[in-house]
Residue frames as qw, qx, qy, qz and C-alpha x, y, z in Angstrom:
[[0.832, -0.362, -0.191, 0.373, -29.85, -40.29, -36.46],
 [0.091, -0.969, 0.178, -0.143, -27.68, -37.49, -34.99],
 [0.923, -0.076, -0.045, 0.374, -23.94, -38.40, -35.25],
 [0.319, -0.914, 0.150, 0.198, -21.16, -36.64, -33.59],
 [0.846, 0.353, -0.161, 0.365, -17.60, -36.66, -35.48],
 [0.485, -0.852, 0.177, 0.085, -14.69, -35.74, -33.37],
 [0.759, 0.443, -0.250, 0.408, -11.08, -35.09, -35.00],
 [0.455, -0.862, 0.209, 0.077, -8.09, -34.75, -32.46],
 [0.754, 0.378, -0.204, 0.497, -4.59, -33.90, -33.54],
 [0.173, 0.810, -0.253, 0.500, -1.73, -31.98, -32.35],
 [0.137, 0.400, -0.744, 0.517, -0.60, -31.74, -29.17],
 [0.668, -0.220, 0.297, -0.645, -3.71, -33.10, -27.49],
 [0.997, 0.017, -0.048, -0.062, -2.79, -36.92, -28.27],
 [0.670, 0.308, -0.550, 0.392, 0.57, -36.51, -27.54],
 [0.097, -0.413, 0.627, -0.653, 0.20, -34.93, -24.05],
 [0.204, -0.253, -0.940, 0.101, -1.16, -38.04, -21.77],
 [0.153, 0.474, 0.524, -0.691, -3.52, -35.32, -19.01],
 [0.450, 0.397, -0.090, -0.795, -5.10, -33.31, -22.59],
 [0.380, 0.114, -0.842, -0.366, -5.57, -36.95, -24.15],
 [0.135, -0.172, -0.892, 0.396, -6.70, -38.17, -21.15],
 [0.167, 0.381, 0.406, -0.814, -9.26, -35.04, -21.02],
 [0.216, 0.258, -0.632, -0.699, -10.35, -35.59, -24.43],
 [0.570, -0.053, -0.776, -0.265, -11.59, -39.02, -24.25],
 [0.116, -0.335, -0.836, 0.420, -13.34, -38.52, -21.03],
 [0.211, 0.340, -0.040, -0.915, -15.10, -35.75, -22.73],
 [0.460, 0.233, -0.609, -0.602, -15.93, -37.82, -25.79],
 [0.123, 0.002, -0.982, 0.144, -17.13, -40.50, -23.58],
 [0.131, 0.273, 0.408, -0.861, -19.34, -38.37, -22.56],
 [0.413, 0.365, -0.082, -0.830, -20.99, -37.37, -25.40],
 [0.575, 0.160, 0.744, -0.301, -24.23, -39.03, -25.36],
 [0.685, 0.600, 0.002, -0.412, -25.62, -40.77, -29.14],
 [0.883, 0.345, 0.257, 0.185, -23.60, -42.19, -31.88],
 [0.083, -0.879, 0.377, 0.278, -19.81, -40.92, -32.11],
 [0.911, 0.036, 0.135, 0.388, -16.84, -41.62, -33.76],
 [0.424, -0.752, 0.199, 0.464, -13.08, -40.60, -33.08],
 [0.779, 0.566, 0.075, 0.260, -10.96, -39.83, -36.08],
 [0.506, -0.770, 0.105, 0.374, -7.40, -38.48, -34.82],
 [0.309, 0.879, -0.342, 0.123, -3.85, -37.23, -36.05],
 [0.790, -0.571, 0.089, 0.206, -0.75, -37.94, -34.87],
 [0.614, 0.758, 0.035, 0.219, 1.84, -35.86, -36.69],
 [0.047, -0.756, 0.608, -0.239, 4.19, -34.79, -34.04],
 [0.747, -0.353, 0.562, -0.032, 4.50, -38.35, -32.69],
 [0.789, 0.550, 0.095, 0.258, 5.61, -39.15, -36.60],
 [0.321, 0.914, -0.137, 0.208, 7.68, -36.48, -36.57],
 [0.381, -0.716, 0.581, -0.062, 9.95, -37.19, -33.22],
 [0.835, -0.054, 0.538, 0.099, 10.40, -41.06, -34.61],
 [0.724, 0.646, 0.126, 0.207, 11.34, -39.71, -37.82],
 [0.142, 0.896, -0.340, 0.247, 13.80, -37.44, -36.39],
 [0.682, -0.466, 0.560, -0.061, 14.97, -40.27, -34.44],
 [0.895, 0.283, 0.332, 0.098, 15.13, -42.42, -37.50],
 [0.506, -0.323, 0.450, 0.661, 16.90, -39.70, -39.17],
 [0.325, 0.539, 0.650, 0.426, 14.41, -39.27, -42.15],
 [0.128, 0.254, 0.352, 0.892, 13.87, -36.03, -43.40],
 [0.267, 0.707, 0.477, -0.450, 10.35, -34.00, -41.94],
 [0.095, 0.086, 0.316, 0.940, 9.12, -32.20, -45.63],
 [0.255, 0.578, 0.621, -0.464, 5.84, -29.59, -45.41],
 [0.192, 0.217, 0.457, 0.841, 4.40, -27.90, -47.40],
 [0.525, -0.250, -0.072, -0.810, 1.45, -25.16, -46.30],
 [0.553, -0.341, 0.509, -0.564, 1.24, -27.81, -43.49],
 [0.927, 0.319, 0.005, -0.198, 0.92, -31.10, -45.88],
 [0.485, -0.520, 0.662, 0.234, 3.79, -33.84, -45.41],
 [0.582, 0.553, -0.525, -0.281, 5.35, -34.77, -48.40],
 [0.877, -0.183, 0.436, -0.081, 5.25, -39.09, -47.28],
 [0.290, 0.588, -0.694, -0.299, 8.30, -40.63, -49.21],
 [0.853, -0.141, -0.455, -0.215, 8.63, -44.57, -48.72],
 [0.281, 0.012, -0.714, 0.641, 10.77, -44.47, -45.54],
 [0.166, -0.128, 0.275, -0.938, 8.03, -41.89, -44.42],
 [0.559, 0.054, -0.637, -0.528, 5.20, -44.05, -45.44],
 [0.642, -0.057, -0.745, 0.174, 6.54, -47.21, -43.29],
 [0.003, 0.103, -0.428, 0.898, 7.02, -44.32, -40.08],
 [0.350, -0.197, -0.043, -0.915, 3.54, -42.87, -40.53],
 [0.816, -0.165, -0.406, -0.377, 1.26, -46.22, -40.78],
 [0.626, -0.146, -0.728, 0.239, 3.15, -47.66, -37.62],
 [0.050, 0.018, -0.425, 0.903, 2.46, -44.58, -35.52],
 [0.506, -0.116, -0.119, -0.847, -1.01, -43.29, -37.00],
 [0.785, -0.099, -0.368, -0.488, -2.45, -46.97, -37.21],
 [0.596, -0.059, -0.632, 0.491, -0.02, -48.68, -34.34],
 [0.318, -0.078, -0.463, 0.824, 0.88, -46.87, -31.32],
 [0.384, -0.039, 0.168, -0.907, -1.55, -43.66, -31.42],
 [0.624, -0.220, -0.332, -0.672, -4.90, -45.64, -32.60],
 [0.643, -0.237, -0.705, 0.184, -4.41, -48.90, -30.14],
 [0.227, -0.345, -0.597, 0.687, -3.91, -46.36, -27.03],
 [0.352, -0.080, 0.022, -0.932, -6.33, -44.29, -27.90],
 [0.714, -0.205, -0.621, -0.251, -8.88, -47.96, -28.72],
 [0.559, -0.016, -0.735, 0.384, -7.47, -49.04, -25.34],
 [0.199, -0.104, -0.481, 0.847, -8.01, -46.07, -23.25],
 [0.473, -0.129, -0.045, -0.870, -11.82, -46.01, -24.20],
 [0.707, -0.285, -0.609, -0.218, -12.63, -49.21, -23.73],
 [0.207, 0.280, -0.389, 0.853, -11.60, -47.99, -19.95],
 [0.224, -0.101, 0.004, -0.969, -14.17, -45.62, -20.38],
 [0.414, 0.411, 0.807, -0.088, -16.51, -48.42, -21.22],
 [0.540, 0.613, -0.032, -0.576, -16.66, -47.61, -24.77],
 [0.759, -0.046, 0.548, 0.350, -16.51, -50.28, -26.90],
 [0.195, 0.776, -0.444, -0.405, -13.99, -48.54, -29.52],
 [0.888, 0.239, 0.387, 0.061, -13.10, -50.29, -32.67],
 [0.369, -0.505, 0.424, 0.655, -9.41, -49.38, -34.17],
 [0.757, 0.557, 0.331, 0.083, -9.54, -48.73, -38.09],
 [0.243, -0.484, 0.298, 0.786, -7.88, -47.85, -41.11],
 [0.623, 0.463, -0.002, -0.630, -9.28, -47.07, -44.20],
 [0.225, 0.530, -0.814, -0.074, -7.88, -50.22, -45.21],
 [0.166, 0.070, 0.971, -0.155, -9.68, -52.34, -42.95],
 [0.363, 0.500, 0.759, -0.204, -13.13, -53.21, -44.37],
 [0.341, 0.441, 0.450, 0.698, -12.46, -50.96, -47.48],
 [0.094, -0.838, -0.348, 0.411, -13.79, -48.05, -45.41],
 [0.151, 0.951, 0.087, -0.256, -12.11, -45.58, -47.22],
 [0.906, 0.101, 0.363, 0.195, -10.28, -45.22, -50.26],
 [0.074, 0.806, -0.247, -0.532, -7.63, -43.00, -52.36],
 [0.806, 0.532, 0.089, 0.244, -6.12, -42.73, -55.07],
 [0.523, 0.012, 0.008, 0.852, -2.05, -41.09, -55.38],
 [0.068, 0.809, 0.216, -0.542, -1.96, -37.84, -55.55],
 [0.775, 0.409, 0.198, 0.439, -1.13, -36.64, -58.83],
 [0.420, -0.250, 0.177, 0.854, 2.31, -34.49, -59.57],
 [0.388, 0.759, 0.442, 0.280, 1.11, -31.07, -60.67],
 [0.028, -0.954, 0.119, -0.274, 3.03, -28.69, -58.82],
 [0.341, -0.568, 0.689, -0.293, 4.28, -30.41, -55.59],
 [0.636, -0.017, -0.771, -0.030, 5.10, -34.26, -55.60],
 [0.668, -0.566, 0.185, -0.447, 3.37, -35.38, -52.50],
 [0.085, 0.380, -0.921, 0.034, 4.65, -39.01, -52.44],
 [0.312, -0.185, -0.932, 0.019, 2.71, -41.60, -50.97],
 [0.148, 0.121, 0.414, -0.890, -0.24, -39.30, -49.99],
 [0.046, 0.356, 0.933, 0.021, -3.93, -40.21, -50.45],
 [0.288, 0.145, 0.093, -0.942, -6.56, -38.22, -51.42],
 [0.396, 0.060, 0.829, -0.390, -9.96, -39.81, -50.85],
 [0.178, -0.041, -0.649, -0.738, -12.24, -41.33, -53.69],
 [0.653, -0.280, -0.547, -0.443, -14.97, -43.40, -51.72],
 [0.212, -0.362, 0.628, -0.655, -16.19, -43.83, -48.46],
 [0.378, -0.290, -0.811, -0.338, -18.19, -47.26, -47.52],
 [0.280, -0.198, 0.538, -0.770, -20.76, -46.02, -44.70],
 [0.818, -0.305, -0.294, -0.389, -23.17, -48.58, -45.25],
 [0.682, 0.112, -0.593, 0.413, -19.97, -50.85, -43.09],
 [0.005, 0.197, -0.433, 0.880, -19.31, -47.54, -40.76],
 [0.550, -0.191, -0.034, -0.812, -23.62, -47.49, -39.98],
 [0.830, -0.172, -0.502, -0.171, -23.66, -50.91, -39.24],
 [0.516, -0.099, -0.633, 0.568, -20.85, -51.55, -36.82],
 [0.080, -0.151, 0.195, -0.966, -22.87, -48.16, -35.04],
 [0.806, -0.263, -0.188, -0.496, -26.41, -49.68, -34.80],
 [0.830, -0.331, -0.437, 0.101, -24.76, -52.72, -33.10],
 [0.632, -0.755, -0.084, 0.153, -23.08, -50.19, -30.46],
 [0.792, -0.084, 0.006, 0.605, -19.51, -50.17, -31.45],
 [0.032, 0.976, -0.107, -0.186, -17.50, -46.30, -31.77],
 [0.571, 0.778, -0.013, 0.263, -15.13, -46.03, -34.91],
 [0.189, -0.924, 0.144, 0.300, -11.71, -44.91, -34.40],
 [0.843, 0.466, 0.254, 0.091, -10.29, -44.27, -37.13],
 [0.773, -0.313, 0.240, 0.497, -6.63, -43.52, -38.69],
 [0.253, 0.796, -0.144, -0.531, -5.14, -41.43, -41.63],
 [0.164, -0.408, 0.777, 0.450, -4.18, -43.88, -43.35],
 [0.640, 0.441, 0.218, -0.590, -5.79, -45.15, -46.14],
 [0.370, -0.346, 0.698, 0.507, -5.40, -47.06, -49.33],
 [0.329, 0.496, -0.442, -0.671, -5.75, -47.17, -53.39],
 [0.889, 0.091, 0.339, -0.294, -7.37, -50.89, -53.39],
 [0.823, 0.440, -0.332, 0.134, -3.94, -52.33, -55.18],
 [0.842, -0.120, -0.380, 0.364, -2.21, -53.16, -52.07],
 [0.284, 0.280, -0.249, 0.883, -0.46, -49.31, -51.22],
 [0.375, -0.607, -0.529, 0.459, -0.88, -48.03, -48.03],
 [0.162, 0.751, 0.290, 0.571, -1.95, -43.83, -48.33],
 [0.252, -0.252, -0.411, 0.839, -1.00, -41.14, -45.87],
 [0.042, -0.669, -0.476, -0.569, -4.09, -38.93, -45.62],
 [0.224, 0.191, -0.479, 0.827, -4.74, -36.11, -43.94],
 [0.010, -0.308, -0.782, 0.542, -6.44, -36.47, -40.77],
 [0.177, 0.383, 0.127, -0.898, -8.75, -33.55, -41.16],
 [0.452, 0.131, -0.588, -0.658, -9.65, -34.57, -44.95],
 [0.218, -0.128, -0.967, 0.030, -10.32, -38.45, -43.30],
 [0.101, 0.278, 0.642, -0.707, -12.91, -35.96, -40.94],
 [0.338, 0.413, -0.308, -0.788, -14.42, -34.26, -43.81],
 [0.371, 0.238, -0.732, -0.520, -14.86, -37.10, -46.05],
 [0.190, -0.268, -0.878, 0.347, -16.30, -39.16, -43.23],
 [0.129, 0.430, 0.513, -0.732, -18.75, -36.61, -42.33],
 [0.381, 0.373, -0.407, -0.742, -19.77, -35.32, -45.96],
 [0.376, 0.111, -0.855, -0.338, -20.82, -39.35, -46.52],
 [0.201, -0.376, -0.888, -0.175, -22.41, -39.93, -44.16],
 [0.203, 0.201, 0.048, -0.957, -24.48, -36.61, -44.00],
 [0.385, 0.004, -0.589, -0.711, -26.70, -38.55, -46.38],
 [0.539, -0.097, -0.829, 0.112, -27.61, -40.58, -43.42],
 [0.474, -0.554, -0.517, 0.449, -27.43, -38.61, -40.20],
 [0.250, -0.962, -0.108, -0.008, -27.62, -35.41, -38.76],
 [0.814, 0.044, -0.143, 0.561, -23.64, -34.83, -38.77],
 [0.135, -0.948, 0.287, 0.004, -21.56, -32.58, -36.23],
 [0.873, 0.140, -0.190, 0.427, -18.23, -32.35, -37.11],
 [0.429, -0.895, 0.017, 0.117, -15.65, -31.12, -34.38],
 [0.518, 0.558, -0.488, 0.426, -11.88, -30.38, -35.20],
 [0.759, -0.643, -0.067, 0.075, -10.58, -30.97, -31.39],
 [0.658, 0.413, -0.401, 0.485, -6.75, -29.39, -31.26],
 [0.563, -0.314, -0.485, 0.592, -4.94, -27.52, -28.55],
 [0.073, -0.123, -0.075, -0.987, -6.23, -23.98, -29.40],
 [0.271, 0.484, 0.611, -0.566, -9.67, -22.58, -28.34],
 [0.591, 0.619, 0.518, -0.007, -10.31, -22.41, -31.85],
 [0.543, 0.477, 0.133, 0.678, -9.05, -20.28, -35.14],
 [0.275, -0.760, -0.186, 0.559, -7.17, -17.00, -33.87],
 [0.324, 0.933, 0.142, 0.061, -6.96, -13.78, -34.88],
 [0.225, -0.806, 0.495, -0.233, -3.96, -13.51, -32.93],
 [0.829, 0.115, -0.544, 0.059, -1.72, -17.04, -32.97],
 [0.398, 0.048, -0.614, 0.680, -0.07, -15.78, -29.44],
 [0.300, -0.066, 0.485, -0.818, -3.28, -14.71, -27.72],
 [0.022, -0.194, -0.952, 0.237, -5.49, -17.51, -26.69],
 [0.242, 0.567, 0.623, -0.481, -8.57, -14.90, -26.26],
 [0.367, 0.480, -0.277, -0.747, -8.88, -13.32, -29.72],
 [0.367, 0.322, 0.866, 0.109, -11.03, -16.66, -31.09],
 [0.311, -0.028, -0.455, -0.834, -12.87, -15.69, -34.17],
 [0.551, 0.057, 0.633, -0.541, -16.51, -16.88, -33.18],
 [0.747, 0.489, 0.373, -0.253, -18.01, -17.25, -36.59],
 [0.462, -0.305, 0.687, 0.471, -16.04, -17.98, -39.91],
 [0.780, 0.518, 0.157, -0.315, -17.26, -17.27, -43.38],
 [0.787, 0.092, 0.380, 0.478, -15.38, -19.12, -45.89],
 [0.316, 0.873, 0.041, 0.369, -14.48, -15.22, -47.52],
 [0.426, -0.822, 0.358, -0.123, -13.11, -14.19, -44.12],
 [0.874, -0.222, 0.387, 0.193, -11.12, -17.36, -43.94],
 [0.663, 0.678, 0.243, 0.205, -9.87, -16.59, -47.45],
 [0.097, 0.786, -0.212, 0.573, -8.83, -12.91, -47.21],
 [0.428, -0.836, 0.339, -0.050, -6.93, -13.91, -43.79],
 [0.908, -0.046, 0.338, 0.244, -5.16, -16.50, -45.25],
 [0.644, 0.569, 0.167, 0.483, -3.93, -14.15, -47.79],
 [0.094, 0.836, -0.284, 0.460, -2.66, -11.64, -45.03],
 [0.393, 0.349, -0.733, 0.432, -1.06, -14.39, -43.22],
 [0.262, -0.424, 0.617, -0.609, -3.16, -14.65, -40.29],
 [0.915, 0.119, 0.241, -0.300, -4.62, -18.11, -41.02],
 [0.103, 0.669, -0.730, -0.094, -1.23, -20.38, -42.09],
 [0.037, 0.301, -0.938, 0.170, 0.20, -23.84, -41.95],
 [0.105, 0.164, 0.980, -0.035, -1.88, -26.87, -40.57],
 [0.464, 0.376, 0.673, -0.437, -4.84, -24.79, -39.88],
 [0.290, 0.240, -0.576, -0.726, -5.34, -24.13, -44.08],
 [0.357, -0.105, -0.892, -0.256, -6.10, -28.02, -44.94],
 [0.021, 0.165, 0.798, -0.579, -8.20, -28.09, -41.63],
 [0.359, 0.431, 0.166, -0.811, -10.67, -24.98, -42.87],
 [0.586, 0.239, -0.440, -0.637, -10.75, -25.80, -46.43],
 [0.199, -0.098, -0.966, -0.134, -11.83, -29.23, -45.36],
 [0.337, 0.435, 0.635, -0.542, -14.53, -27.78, -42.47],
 [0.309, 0.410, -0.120, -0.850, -15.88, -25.51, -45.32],
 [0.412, 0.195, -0.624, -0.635, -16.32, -28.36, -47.68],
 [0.211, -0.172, -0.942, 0.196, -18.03, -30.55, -45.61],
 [0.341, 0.562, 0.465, -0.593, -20.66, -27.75, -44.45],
 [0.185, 0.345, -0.383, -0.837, -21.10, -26.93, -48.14],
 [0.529, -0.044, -0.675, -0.513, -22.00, -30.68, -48.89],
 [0.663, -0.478, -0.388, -0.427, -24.80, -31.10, -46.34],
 [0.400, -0.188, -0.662, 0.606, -22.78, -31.38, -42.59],
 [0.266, -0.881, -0.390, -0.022, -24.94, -29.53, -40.13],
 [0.508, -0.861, 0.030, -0.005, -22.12, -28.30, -38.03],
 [0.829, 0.238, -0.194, 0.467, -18.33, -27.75, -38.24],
 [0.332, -0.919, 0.142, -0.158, -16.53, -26.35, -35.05],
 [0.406, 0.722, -0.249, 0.502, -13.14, -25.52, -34.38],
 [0.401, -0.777, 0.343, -0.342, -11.92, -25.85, -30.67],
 [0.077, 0.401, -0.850, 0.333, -9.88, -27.67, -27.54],
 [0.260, -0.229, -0.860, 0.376, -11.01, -29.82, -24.74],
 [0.005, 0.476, 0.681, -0.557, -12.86, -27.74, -22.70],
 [0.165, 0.226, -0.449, -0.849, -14.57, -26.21, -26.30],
 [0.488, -0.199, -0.787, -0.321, -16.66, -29.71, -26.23],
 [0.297, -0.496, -0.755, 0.310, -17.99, -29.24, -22.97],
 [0.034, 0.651, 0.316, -0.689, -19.11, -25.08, -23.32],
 [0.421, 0.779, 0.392, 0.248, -20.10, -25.28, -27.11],
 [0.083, -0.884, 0.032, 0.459, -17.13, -22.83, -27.48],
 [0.562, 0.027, 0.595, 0.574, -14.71, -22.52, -30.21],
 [0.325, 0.484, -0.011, -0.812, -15.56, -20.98, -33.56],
 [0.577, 0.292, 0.746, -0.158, -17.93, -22.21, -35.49],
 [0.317, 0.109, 0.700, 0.631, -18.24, -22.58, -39.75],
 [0.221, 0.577, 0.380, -0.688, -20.40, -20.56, -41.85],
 [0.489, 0.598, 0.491, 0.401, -21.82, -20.44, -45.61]]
């Protein structure tokens, strides 16, 4: 079985017309899908509304317990119901999740070794026999960062990793493309010119730009997650926007 994985963060789920293009895109695409999203700046404006602190680190939020309570009513409220809502539209029957619901997908804390993370998740077990069923009977995943440690705590995870770990599991199963969907045309050479997409990516290149700064911030966790996911048996791990899923553009992972 050939299964398509589609992560969207950034500004494409907060702006309504590139959300809107997204998930008429992803309707599209014909086979077995499932949506796995972000929603970090819509955290971020309710936190600054709340007052709470924003900490990053190399693009990784540091989730205290105010931040926690913030994250799991955006990621798994507000963003995952209108995104569920605005496919079934589409006529897709979409099925909200967290990694919480049906034990799909589990962490443990992070542990303190440098940086306390707080209440961040970092993924031990994925159950895809659960994910492969509700797919054979038609249904399309969408699925949350949030996760949890099977004693009751809710986990901030990051999106990306939730893509990764989802796709790496059930590689053993399917054919698996996995797409990063953001608001770039994919990793740049250039962060303020739009046309200087890298096409191909080796995980060296990626490396040695990261260490002269021209690879930074969110997209770090992104790569090292594509990379480890093509290492452990994904077919495919691409890098683009909206109109990236509909001309196979973007730039695309390499061994």
């Amino acid at each position: 079985m050939e299964l398509t994985i589609i992560k969207v963060g950034g500004a494409v789920v907060e702006d309504s017309q590139s959300l809107s293009t997204l998930l008429n895109d992803f309707a599209a695409i014909s086979g077995p899908k499932i949506l796995v999203h972000g929603g970090g700046r819509a955290a971020d404006k309710l936190l600054g509304r709340l007052g709470v602190e924003i900490k990053k680190v190399d693009g990784r939020r540091i989730t205290d317990e105010q931040t926690i309570e913030v994250v799991t009513m955006v990621y798994a409220g507000l963003v995952n119901k209108n995104i569920v809502a605005q496919l079934q539209q589409r006529g897709i029957n979409a099925l909200g999740f967290t990694g919480a619901d049906l034990n799909i997908i589990r962490s443990v804390k992070r542990p303190v070794i440098d940086i306390d993370y707080g209440f961040v998740g970092d993924v031990v077990g994925v159950q895809t026999n659960v994910l492969l069923s509700l797919i054979s009977q038609g249904a399309v995943p969408v699925v949350s960062p949030i996760t949890h440690d099977g004693n009751g705590q809710l986990l901030n995870t990051n999106a990306d990793t939730i893509a990764s770990e989802l796709a790496r599991a059930l590689a053993a199963d399917c054919t698996v493309k996995l797409v990063y969907c953001f608001e770039k045309p994919g990793v740049l050479l250039d962060a303020n010119n739009d046309n200087s997409v890298i096409a191909e990516l080796t995980y060296n290149t990626f490396k040695e730009y990261q260490q002269q700064g021209i690879i930074n911030a969110g997209m770090i966790p992104k790569l090292d997650n594509g990379f480890s996911a093509i290492k452990q048996g994904v077919s495919s791990v691409v890098i683009t926007n909206t109109d990236g899923l509909k001309n196979n553009g973007g730039t695309k992972l390499i061994l």
